[in-house]
C-alpha positions in Angstrom: 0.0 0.0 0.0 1.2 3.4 -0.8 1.1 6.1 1.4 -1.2 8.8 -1.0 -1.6 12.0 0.3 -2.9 13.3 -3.5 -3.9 10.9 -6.2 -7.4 8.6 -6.0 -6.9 5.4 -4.3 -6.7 2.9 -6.8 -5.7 -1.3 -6.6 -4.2 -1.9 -3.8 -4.0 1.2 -2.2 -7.7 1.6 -2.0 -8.5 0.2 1.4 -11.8 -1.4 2.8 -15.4 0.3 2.6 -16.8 -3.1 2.5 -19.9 -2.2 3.9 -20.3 0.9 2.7 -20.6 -0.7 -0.8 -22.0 -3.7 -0.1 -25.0 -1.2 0.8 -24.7 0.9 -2.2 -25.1 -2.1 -4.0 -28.2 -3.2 -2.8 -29.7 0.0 -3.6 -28.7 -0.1 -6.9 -30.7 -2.9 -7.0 -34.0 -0.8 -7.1 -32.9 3.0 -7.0 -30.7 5.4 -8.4 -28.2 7.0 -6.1 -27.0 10.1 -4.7 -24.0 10.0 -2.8 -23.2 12.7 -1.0 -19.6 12.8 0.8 -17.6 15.3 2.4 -13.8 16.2 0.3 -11.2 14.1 1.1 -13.3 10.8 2.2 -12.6 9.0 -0.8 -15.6 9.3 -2.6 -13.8 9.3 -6.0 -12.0 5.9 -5.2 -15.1 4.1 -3.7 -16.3 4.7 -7.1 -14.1 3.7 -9.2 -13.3 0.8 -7.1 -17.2 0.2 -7.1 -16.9 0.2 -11.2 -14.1 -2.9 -11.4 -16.3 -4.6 -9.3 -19.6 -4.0 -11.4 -19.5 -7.0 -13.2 -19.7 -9.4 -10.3 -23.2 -7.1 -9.3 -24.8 -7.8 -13.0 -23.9 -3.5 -14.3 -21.7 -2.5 -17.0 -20.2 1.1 -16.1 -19.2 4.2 -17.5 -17.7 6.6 -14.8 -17.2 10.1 -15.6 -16.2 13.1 -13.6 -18.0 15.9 -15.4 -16.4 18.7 -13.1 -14.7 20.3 -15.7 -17.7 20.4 -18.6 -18.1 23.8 -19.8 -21.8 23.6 -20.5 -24.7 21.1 -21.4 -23.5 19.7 -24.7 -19.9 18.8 -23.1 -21.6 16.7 -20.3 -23.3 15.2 -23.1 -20.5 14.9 -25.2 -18.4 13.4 -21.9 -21.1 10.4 -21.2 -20.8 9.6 -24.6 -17.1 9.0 -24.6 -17.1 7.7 -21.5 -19.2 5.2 -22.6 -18.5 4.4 -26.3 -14.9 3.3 -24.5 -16.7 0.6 -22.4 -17.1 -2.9 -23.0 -20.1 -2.3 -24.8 -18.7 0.6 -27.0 -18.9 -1.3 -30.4 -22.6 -3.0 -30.0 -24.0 0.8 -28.9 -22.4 2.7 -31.7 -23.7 0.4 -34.3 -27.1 0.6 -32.9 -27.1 4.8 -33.0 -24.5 5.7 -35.3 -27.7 5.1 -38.4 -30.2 7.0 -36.3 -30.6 11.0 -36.2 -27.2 11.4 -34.3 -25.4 11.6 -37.3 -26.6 14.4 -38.4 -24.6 16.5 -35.1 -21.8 14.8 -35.4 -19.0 17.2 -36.1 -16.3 14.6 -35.9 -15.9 11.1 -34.7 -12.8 8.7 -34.8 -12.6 5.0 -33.4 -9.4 5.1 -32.2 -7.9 1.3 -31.0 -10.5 -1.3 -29.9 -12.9 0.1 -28.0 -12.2 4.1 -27.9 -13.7 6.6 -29.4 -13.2 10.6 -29.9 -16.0 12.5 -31.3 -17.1 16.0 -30.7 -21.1 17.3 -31.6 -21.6 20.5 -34.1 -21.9 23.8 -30.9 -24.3 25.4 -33.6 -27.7 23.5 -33.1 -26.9 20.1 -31.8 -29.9 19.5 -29.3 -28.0 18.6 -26.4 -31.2 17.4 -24.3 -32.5 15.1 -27.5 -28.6 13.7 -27.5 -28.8 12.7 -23.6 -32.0 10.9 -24.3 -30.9 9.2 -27.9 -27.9 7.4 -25.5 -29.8 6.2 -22.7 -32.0 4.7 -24.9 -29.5 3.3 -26.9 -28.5 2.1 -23.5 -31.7 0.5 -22.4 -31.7 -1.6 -25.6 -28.8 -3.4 -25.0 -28.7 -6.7 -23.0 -27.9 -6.4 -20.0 -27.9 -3.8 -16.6 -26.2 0.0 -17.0 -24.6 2.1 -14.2 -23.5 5.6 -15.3 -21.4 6.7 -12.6 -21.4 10.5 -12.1 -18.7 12.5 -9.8 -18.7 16.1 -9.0 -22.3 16.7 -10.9 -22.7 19.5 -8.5 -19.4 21.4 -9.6 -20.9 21.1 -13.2 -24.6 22.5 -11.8 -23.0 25.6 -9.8 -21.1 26.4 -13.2 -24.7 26.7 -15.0 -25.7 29.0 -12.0 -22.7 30.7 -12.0 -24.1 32.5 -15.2 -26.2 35.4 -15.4 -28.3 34.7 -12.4 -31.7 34.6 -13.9 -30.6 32.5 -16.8 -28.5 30.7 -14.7 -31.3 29.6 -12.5 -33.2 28.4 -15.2 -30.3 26.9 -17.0 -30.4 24.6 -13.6 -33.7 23.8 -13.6 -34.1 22.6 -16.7 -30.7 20.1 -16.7 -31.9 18.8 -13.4 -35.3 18.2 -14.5 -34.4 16.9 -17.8 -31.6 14.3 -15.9 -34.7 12.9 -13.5 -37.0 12.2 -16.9 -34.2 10.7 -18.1 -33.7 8.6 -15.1 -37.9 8.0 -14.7 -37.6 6.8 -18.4 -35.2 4.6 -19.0 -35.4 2.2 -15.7 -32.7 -0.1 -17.5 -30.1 2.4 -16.9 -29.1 3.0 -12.9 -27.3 6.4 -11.9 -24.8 7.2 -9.4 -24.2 10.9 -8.5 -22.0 11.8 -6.9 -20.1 15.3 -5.2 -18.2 17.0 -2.5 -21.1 19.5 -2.5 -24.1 19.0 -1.7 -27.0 18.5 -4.8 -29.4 18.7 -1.6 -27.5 21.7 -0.4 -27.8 23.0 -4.5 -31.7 22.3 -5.5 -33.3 23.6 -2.0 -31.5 26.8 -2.4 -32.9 26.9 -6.1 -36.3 25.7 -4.5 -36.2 22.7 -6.7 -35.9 20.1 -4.7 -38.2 17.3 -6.6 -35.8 17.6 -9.1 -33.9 15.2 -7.2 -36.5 13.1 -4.8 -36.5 9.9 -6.8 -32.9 9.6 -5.8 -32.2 7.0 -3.2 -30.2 9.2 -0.6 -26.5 7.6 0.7 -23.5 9.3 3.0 -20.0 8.5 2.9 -18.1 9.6 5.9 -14.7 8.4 7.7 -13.2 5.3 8.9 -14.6 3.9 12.4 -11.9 4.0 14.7 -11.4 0.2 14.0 -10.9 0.4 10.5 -8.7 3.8 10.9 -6.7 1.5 13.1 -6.3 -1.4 10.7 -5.6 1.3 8.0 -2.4 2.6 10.0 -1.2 -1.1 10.9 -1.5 -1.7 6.9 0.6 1.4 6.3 2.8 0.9 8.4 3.6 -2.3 7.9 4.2 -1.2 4.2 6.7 1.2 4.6 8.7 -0.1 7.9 7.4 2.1 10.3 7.4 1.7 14.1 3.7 2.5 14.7 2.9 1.1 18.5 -0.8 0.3 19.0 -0.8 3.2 22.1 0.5 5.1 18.8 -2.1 4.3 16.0 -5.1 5.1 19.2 -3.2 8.1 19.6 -3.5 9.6 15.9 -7.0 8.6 15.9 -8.2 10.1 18.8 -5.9 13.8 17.9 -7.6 12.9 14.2 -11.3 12.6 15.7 -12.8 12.6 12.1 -10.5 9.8 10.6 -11.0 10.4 7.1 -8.3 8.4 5.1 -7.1 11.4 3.5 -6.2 13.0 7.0 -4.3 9.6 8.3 -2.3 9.0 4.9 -1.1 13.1 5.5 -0.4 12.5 9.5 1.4 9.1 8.5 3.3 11.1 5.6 4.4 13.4 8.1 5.3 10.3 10.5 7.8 8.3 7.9 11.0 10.5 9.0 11.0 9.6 12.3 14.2 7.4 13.5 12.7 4.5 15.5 9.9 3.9 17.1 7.1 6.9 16.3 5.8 8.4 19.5 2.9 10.3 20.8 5.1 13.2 20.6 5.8 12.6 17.3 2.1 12.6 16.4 1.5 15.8 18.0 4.4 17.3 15.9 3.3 16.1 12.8 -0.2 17.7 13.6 1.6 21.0 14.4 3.2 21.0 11.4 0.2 20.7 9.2 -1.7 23.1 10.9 0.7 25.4 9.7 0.5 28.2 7.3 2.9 26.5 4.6 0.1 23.7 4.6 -2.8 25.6 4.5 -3.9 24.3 0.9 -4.8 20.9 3.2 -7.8 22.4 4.9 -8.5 26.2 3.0 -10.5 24.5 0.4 -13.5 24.0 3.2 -13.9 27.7 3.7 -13.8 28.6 -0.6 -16.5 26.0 -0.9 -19.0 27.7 0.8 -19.0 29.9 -1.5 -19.2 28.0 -4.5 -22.0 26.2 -2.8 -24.1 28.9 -1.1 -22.9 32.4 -2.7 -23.1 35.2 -1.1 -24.8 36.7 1.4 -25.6 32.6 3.0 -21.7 32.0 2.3 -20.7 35.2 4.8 -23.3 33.8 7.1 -22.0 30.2 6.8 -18.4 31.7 8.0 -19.6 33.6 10.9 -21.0 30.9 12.8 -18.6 28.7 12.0 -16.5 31.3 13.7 -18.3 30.8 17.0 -18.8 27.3 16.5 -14.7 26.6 16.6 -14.4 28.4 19.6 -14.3 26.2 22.0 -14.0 21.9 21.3 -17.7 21.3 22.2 -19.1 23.8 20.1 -21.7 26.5 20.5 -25.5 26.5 21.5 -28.4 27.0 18.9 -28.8 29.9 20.9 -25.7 31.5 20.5 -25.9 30.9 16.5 -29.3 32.4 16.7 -27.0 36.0 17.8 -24.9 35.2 15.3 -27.3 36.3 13.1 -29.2 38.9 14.6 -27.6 41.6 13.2 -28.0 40.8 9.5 -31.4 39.6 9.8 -33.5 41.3 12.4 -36.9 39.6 11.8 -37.0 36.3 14.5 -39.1 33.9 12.1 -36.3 34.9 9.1 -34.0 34.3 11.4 -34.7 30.9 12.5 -35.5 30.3 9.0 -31.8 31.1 7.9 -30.3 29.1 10.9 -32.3 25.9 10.3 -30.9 26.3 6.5 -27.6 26.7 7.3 -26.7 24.7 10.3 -28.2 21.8 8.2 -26.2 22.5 5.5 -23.4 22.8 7.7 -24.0 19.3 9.2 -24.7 17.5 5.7 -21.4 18.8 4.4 -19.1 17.7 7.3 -19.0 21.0 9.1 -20.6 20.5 12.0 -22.0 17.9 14.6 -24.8 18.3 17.1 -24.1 17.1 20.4 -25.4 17.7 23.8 -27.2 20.2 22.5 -24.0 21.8 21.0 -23.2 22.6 17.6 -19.1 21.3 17.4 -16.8 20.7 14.5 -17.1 17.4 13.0 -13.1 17.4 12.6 -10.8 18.3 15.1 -8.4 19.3 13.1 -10.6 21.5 10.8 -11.1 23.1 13.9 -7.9 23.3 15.1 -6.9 25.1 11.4 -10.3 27.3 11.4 -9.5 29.1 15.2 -5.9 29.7 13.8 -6.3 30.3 10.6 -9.4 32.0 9.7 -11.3 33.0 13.0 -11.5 36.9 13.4 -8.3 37.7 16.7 -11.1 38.2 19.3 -11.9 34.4 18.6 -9.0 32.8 18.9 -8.3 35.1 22.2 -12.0 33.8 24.0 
């Protein structure tokens, strides 16, 4: 096992998640999914490990990560390649290649066995007519589908991202036009899939049937057993003294133990001469809560703002603010003040605070306990009172 602190988790670094898709699985079996999953839990290697296995569950796959698609027609155009280079490319572009399709094709070229590289005409190919002629094509064939889709809502906040008006609708209709498509064709399952929420996405749009025929699954960190076993497995890979008192250690200083926060502690652990201590642990923490490291946990403060915009964004931050003052968190109360300055009116207010604390909990931000609301992650925590909390925070 290698110790990756960057790339997706493929072979035989990808480590367990047994259950977790043993239960996706099933609800393939009679749903389409939505998987939503915090950054940096692995979602992107669950699913691609989830797609060499698809053949022993009955699906042929097609994964695509559709985050960078410029607009409608290049999602489009991306499923189709995706596809066409399966397994099944040959048998599916014989059975549309006759049919109206040809007439948007711009350029296409088979290129080896089973790839293909083809581009639709931008000047009047009917992007939504496209989408339906391929999961039809799809349904036709023998056989079960999974179309695997990762960071939809990165493609869906560049539509919004727009001219707001046209942006809005450009949402709506993609959304809508993905559930008929979906409703339609029940031959084909779907798997979507992001680090932001497409709840989060359609209730601020007020469009949230667009996604309510989609069985709902999470993805969050390793339980403490399997964070332990993960540590053992690295260690044992790379010759490291890693003590069992050790491996308790980093997971409890860890608290959330997603694998992408263990491989970076562990990284941090691999120069140590002899046998790694708690000390050592606590060092390698320090050092990447540290401003030459920030690029590790920043990314959780710019997504609010891709996700929410702004004002909800600026709201977002400030109770997070509060919230990372102290390890257990802050009252409902206290949040309520948060935001009694930018919005006066008690029933808005409450409004706004139900919104956003549950985005904040969906996402991995917060956790409600004893009636607290606490960082999930210590360490996020840790870097947000540092970091990014106004002085008079971190001095409370």
């Amino acid at each position: 096992m290698r110790n990756v602190t960057g790339a997706v988790a493929e072979g035989d670094d990808f480590f367990n998640r047994i259950n977790e898709m043993e239960l996706f699985w099933r609800n393939l079996e009679t749903d389409n999914l939505l998987l939503l999953a915090p950054r940096r839990v692995g979602k992107t290697s669950l699913m691609r490990k989830m797609a060499e296995e698809a053949a022993a569950y009955g699906f042929t796959t097609a994964l695509v990560d559709v985050s960078d698609c410029a607009d409608e027609l290049h999602f489009v155009q991306r499923l189709y390649a995706a596809i066409l280079e399966g397994p099944l490319g040959d048998p599916l572009w014989h059975q549309i290649k006759e049919n109206w399709l040809g007439k948007t094709i711009d350029r296409i070229q088979k290129v080896g066995a089973a790839g293909f590289s083809l581009e639709f005409r931008s000047d009047g190919a009917d992007w939504t007519r496209l989408g339906e002629e391929l999961a039809g094509a799809l349904s036709k064939l023998e056989g079960r589908w999974l179309i695997q889709i990762d960071e939809l809502p990165v493609f869906v906040l560049k539509l919004l991202d727009h001219d707001v008006p046209a942006g809005r609708a450009r949402v709506r209709e993609f959304l809508y036009w993905l559930r008929r498509l979906r409703q339609k064709y029940t031959g084909v399952r779907w798997m979507l899939a992001g680090s932001i929420g497409l709840d989060t996405i359609t209730t601020r749009l007020n469009i949230a049937d667009a996604i309510n025929d989609l069985h709902i699954e999470k993805l969050g960190s390793f339980e403490a057993p399997v964070a332990d076993a993960f540590l053992q497995a690295l260690a044992a890979a790379h010759s490291v003294q890693l003590g069992e008192a050790v491996r308790a250690h980093i997971v409890t200083r860890t608290g959330w133990t997603a694998p992408y926060y263990l491989q970076l502690i562990f990284h941090q652990l691999r120069g140590v001469n002899g046998e790694v201590t708690q000390s050592d642990v606590d060092r390698a923490i320090e050092d990447l809560l540290g401003p030459h490291h920030r690029n590790y946990f920043d990314y959780w403060r710019q997504r609010l703002y891709e996700e929410l915009g702004r004002p909800d964004a600026e709201l977002a931050v400030s109770l997070l603010h509060h919230c990372c003052r102290a390890p257990e968190g802050s009252t409902r109360s206290t949040l309520s003040l948060v935001l009694a300055c930018p919005i006066p009116d008690p029933t808005a207010r409450e409004d706004k605070l139900r919104y956003l604390v549950d985005v904040l909990q969906n996402d991995g931000y917060l956790v409600e306990a004893d009636g607290r609301w606490r960082f999930l992650s210590p360490l996020l925590r840790e870097y947000w009172l540092r970091r990014l909390a106004p002085q008079e925070d971190r001095n409370d």
